[in-house]
C-alpha positions as CSV (number, residue, x, y, z in Angstrom):
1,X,119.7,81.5,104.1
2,X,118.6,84.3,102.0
3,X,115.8,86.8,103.7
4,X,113.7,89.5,101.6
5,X,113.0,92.7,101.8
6,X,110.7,94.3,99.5
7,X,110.1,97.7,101.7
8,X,107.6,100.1,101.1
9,X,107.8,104.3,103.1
10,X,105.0,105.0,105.5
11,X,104.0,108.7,104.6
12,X,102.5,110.1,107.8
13,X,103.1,109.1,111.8
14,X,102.0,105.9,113.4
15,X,100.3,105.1,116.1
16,X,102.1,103.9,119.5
17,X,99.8,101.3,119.7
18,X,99.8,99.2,116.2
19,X,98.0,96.2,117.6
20,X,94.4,98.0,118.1
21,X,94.1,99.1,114.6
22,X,94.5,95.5,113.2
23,X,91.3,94.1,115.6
24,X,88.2,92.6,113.6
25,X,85.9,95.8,113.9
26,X,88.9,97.7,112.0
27,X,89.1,95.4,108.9
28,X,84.8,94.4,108.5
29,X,85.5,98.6,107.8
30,X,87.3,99.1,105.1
31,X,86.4,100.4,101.5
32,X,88.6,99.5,99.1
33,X,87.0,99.1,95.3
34,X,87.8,95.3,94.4
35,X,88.4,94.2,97.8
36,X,87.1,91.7,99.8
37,X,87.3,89.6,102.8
38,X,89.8,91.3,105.0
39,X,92.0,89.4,107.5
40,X,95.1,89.4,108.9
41,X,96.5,87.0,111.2
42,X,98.7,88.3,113.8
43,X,102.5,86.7,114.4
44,X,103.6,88.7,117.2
45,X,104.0,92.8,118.1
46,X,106.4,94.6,120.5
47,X,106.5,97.8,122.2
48,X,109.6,99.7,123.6
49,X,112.7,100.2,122.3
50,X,111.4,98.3,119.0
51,X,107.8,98.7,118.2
52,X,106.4,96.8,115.5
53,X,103.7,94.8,114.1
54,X,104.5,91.4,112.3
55,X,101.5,89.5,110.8
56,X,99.7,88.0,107.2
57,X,97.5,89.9,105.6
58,X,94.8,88.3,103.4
59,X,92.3,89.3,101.5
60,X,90.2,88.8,97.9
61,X,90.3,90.6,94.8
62,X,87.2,90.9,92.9
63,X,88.0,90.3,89.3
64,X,85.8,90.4,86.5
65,X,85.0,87.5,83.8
66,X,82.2,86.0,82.1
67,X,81.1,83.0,81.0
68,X,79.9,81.8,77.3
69,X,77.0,79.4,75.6
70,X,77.2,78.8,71.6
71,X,73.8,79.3,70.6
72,X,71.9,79.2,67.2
73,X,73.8,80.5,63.9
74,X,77.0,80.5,65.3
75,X,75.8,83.1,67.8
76,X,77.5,83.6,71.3
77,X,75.7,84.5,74.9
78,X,77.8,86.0,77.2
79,X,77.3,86.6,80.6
80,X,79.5,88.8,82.6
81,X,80.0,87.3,86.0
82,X,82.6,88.3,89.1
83,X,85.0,85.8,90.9
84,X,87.7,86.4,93.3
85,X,91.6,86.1,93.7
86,X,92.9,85.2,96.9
87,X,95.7,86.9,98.5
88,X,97.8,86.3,101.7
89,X,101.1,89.0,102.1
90,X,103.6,88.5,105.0
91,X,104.9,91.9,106.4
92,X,106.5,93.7,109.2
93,X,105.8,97.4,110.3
94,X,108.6,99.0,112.1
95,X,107.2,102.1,113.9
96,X,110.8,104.0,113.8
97,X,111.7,103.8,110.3
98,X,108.3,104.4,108.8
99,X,108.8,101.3,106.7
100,X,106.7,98.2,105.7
101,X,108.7,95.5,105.0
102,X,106.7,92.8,102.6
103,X,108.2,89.3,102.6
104,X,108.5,88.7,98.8
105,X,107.2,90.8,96.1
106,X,103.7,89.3,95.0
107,X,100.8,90.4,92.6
108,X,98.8,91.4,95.6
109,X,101.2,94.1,96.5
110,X,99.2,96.8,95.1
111,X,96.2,96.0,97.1
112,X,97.7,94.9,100.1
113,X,99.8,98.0,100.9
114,X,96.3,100.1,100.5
115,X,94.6,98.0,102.4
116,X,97.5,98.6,105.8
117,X,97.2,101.9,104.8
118,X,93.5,102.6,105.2
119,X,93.9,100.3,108.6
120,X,96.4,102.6,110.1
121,X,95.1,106.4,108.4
122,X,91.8,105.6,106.5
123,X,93.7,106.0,103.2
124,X,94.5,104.1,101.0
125,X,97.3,106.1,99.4
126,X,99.3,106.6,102.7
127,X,101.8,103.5,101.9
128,X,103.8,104.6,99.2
129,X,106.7,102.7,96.4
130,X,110.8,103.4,97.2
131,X,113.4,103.2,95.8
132,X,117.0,102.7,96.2
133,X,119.8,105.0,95.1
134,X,121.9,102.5,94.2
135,X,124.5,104.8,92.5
136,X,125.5,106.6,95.4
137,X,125.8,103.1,97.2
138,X,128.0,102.2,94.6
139,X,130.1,105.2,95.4
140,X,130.1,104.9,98.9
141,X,131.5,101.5,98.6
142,X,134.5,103.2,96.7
143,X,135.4,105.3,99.9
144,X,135.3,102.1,101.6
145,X,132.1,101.9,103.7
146,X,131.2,98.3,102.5
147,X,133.7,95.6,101.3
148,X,133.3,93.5,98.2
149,X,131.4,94.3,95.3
150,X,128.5,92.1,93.0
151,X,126.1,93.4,90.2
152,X,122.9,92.1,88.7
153,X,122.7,93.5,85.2
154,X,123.7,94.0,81.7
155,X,126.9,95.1,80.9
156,X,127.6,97.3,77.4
157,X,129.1,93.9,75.9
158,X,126.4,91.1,77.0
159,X,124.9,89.6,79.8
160,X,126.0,88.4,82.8
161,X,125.8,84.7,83.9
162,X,124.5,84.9,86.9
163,X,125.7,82.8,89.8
164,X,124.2,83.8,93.4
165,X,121.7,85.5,94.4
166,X,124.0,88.5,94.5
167,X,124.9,88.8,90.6
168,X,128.3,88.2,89.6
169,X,131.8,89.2,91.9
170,X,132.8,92.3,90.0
171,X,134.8,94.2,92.3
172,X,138.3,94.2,90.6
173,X,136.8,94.5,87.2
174,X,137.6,98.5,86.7
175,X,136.6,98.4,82.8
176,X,133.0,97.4,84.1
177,X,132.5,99.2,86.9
178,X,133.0,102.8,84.8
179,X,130.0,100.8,82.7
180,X,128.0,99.9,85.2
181,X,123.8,100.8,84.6
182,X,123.2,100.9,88.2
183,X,120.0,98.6,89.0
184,X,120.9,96.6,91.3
185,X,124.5,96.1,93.6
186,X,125.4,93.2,96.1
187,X,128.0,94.9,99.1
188,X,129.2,93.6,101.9
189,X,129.0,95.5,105.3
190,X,132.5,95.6,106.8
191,X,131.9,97.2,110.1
192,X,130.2,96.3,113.5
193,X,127.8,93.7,114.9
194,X,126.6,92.9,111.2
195,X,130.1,92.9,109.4
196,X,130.8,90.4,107.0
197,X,126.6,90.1,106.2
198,X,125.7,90.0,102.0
199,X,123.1,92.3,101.2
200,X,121.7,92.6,98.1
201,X,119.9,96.2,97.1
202,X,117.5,96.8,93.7
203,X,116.8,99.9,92.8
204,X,113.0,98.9,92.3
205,X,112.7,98.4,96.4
206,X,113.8,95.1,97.3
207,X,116.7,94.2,99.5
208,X,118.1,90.8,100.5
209,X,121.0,89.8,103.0
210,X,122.5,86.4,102.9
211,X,123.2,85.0,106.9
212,X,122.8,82.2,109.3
213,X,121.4,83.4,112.1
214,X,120.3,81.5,115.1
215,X,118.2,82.2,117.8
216,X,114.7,84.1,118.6
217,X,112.5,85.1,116.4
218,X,113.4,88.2,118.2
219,X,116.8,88.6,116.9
220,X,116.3,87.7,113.7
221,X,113.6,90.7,113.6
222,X,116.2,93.2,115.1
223,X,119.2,92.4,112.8
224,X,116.8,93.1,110.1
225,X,115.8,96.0,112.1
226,X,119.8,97.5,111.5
227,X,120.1,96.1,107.9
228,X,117.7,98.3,106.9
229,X,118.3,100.9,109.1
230,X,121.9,101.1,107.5
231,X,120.4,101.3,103.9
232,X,117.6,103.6,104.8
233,X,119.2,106.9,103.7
234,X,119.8,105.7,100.4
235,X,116.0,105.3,100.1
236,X,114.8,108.0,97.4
């Protein structure tokens, strides 16, 4: 099973309590141009040694259109009218590691990260884009902090075939690994609780890990807790 990550840096401190700011009075308040129809429906939140805040956000964009009548003389009427784009967003807050973590990477992205953000700060810019230094993954992985090696890319002599989720196995290929344009590496962690997981890193944010993993929901939300706590420094 293959869980995503796209994670966006919290710029500013959070609350203790994440719950009250995500109550009905909170979202009938917000003024966001384009936006409308605010609500988010609460999974579950935790206190303690791991606070966070998991729900689904959803919400309406106002877009604009208009609509059209062929009149006399080849003439045209045009009338400019509005209509909405619904919106629903899965995402985690952890509390520790500033993060957001968004469940796939949709169109509503844009809006739905200002929209927590004016929840938790009443601003909208407070939720802001990462990205990854995938490089100096890339060299940590040659002093031996993660095992195996995969790439999603183009290489200097054509493309690669792609065939997993985490690019092509590349690892004793030396004459493309001095080529390597570094967008995107899969690695494998080799030490502790989570050794032997597949994670997959993009420099544009997103990070997947490959595992079964049974049990709570609980669990699940820790080990992906320490996934991204291990890749958090590389966050630039």
């Amino acid at each position: 099973m293959v869980l995503c990550c796209y994670i966006m840096s919290i710029d500013g401190d959070l609350p203790e309590d994440l719950e009250k700011y995500f109550k009905e009075e909170n979202l009938s308040k917000i003024r966001i141009p384009d936006v409308k129809k605010v609500r988010i429906s609460k999974s579950k939140s935790g206190k303690g040694d791991l606070n966070y805040f998991v729900g689904i956000l959803y919400f309406k964009k106002v877009i604009s259109d208009f609509d059209y009548e062929m009149i006399e003389d080849l003439n045209v009427k045009v009338d400019d009218k509005e209509n909405t784009l619904s919106h629903s967003l899965g995402f985690i807050i952890f509390k520790d590691l500033k993060q957001v973590v968004f469940f796939n990477k949709k169109d509503g992205l844009h809006y739905g990260s200002k929209i927590l953000s004016y929840l938790l700060f009443k601003k909208p810019n407070k939720i802001k884009t990462i990205s990854f230094d995938v490089k100096r993954i890339f060299e940590d992985y040659k002093k031996g902090l993660f095992s195996d090696l995969w790439y999603q890319g183009v290489r200097g002599d054509g493309r690669i075939t792609f065939t997993s989720q985490y690019g092509s196995k590349i690892d004793k290929d030396k004459s493309f690994i001095k080529k390597l344009e570094k967008y995107g590496l899969g690695v494998e962690i080799n030490t502790g609780e989570l050794a032997g997981t597949k994670v997959a890193i993009y420099r544009s944010g997103t990070l997947n890990y490959l595992g079964e993993y049974k049990g709570t929901f609980d669990k699940e939300l820790r080990i992906r807790h320490k996934i991204i706590n291990i890749f958090k420094k590389y966050i630039i």
